[in-house]
LOMISE-529718 format. One record per residue (C-alpha): residue in three letters; x, y, z. Coordinates in steps of 0.2 Angstrom, whole numbers, plus 5000, padded with zeros to 4 digits. Last residue first. Example, Ala and Ser with C-alpha at 12.3 -4.5 7.8 and 13.67 -1.06 7.14 Angstrom:
ser506849955036/ala506249785039/
This chain:
unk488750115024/unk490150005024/unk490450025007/unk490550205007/unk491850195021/unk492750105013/unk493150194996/unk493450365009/unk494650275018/unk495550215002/unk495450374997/unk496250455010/unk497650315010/unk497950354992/unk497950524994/unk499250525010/unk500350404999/unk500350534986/unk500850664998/unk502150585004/unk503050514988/unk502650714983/unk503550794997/unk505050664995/unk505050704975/unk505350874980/unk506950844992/unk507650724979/unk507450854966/unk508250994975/unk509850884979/unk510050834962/unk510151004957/unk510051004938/unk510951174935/unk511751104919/unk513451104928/unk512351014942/unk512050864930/unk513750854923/unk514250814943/unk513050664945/unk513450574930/unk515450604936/unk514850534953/unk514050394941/unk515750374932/unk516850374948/unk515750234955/unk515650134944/unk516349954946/unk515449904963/unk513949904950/unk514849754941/unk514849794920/unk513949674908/unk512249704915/unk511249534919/unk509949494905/unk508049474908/unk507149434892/unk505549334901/unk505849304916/unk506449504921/unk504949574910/unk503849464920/unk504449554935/unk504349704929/unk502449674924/unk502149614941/unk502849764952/unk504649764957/unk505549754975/unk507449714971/unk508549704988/unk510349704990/unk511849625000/unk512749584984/unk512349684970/unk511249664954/unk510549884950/unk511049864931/unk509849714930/unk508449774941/unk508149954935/unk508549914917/unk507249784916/unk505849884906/unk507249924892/unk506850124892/unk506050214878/unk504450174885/unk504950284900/unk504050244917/unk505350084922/unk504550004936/unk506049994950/unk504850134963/unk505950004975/unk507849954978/unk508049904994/unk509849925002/unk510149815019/unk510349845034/unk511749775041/unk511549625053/unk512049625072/unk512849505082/unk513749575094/unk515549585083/unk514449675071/unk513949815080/unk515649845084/unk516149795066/unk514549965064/unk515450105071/unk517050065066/unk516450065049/unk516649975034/unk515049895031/unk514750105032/unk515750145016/unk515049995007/unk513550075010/unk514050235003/unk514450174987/unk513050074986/unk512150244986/unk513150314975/unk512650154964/unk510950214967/unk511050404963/unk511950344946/unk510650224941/unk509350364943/unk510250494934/unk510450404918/unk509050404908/unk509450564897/unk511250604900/unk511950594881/unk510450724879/unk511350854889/unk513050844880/unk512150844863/unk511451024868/unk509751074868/unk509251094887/unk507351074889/unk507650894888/unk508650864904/unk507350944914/unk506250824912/unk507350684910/unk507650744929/unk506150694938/unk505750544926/unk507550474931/unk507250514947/unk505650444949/unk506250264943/unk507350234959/unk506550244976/unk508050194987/unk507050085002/unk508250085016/unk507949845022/unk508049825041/unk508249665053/unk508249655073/unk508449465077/unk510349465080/unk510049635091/unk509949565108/unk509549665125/unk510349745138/unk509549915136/unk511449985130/unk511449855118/unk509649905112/unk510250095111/unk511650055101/unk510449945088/unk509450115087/unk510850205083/unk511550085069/unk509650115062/unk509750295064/unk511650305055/unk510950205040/unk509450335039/unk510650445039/unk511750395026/unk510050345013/unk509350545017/unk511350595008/unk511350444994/unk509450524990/unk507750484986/unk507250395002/unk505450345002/unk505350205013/unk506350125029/unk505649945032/unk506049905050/unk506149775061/unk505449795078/unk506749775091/unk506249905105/unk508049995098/unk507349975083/unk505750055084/unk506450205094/unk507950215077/unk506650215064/unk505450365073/unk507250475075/unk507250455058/unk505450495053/unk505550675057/unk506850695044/unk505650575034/unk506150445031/unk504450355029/unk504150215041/unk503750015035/unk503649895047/unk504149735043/unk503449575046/unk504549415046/unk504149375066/unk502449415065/unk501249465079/unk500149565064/unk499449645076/unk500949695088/unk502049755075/unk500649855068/unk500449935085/unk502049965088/unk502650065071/unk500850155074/unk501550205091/unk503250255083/unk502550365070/unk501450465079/unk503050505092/unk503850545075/unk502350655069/unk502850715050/unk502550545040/unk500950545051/unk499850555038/unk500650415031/unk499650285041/unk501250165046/unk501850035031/unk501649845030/unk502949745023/unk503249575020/unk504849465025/unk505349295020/unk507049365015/unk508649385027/unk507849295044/unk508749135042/unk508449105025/unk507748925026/unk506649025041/unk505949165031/unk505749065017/unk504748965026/unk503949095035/unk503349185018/unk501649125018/unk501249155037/unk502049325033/unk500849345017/unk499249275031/unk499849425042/unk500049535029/unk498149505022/unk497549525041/unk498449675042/unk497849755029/unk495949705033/unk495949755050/unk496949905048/unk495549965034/unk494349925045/unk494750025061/unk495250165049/unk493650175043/unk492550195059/unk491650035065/unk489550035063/unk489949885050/unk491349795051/unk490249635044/unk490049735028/unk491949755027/unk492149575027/unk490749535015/unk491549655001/unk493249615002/unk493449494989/unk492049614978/unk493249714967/unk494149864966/unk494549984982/unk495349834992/unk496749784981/unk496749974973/unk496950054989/unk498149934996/unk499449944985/unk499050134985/unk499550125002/unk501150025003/unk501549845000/unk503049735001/unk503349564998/unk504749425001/unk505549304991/unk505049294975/unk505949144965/unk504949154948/unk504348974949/unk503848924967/unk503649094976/unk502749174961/unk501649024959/unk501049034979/unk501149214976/unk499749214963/unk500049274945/unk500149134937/unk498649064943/unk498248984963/unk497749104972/unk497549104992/unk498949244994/unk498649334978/unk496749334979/unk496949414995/unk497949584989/unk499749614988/unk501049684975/unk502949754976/unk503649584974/unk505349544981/unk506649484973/unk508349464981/unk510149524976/unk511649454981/unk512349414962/unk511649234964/unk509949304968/unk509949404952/unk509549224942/unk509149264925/unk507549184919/
């Protein structure tokens, strides 16, 4: 297996369900921890809804709820999965020093809209779980923004999902350093307050391939499959630009840690795609990788680092970037439409989720 760690990036798994914590096959995290280097975990609600939704592990547990409503289940049995993750991962968590370790548990995404909503799920998660390597996980929303920065300044770390674009990545930067303002005014540290932006990657490419190949001409083609590597180095791009800030060596100089770029939705879609192309071309220091399994055994068993350094390519993925629009792709327009559907999708699979419980516990 290639090592991505040594180019600063760190492997998290995009998978969790109770057989995975206490397991003890290949596929378990014990085995993922010790022979595939995972170190961390993230989750979201289709996640969720297929760990709970299939199978019998949860069965006895959701039948001794009984009488409860089915969102006071489902929170029980998420965050009692992530707190026994966190309790996994606090090794790591500590040898690390805070950096990895961490596992994610995201806000009811119906309330991706509701920043006060937001922020008292954020807190109430936080508290629960009573984890020091849990992350919260909050859509960014615009109206999740302002939600990000509140839970930082009370010092819950944050795990910002479904950002599409470099543009929504900035400000979602510039919420987080806000929030560590407002804990410095309030007095208190920020060493301990971590953050991972989740840049979802694969959609893009699927999003704009699309469109791609109802133009004709060889020029379009030659772009097939490379929107979404271009969006992330841009990305990167951007983050560099921030590390470089006034605004955050100020943060710096009191202890704070830069939040750190997360590349998830990094399961390739297309079968005409090498199926590790959204981990190896995305190796970069200061960065995070979440796959699912099959991309993860994909990465052990032919994983090959990308011959060219993503700090290298700028200039050519703004280039990408700017033949797109001279085709009218409107990178823009896409992002905003794939951040309505992440939400939307996440909001059915909660539903259902709700819905898979409910019949159970009746």
């Amino acid at each position: 297996m290639i090592d991505i760690a040594s180019g600063g990036t760190s492997i998290w798994l995009d998978d969790l369900s109770r057989s995975k914590i206490s397991g003890t096959d290949s596929h378990s995290l014990p085995q993922r921890i010790a022979l595939c280097g995972v170190v961390g975990v993230t989750t979201n609600p289709s996640i969720f809804n297929a760990a709970i939704s299939k199978g019998s592990e949860y069965s006895a547990d959701i039948a001794s709820m009984r009488g409860q409503s089915s969102e006071e289940i489902v929170k029980k049995l998420t965050t009692d999965d992530v707190r026994q993750a966190c309790d996994l991962f606090l090794p790591i968590y500590t040898q690390s020093q805070g950096i990895d370790g961490r596992v994610s548990i995201e806000v009811d995404p119906r309330s991706a809209h509701q920043t006060q909503v937001t922020v008292a799920e954020g807190l109430e998660l936080w508290k629960i779980v009573d984890r020091p390597n849990v992350m919260i996980k909050v859509p960014a929303t615009l109206e999740g923004l302002p939600a990000i920065t509140a839970l930082i300044a009370e010092g819950v770390s944050v795990n910002v999902t479904l950002i599409f674009s470099a543009e929504r990545y900035g400000q979602v930067v510039d919420a987080f350093m806000a929030g560590l303002e407002s804990r410095l005014a309030a007095g208190k540290e920020i060493a301990n307050v971590t953050s991972v932006a989740s840049l979802f990657v694969s959609r893009i490419d699927t999003a704009i391939d699309a469109l791609i190949k109802s133009h004709e001409s060889p020029t379009a083609k030659n772009l097939l499959g490379k929107a979404a590597i271009a969006n992330a180095v841009l990305a990167y791009e951007l983050y560099e630009g921030k590390l470089d800030s006034q605004r955050w060596r100020e943060l710096q100089s009191q202890g704070a840690r830069m939040q750190r770029l997360l590349w998830a939705s990094t399961g390739v879609k297309d079968p005409d795609y090498l199926d590790t192309r959204y981990v190896v071309e995305l190796v970069a220091p200061n960065t995070v990788n979440t796959m699912p399994q099959a991309t993860l055994d994909a990465l052990v068993d032919h994983g090959s680092l990308h011959p060219v350094e993503l700090t290298t390519r700028y200039s050519e993925a703004a280039e990408t970037i700017a033949s797109l629009s001279k085709l009218g792709i409107s990178l823009p327009v896409i992002t905003h439409e794939l951040e309505v559907d992440g939400v939307l999708k996440f909001e059915q699979a909660w539903n259902e989720l709700l819905a898979n419980v409910e019949k159970a516990a009746s």
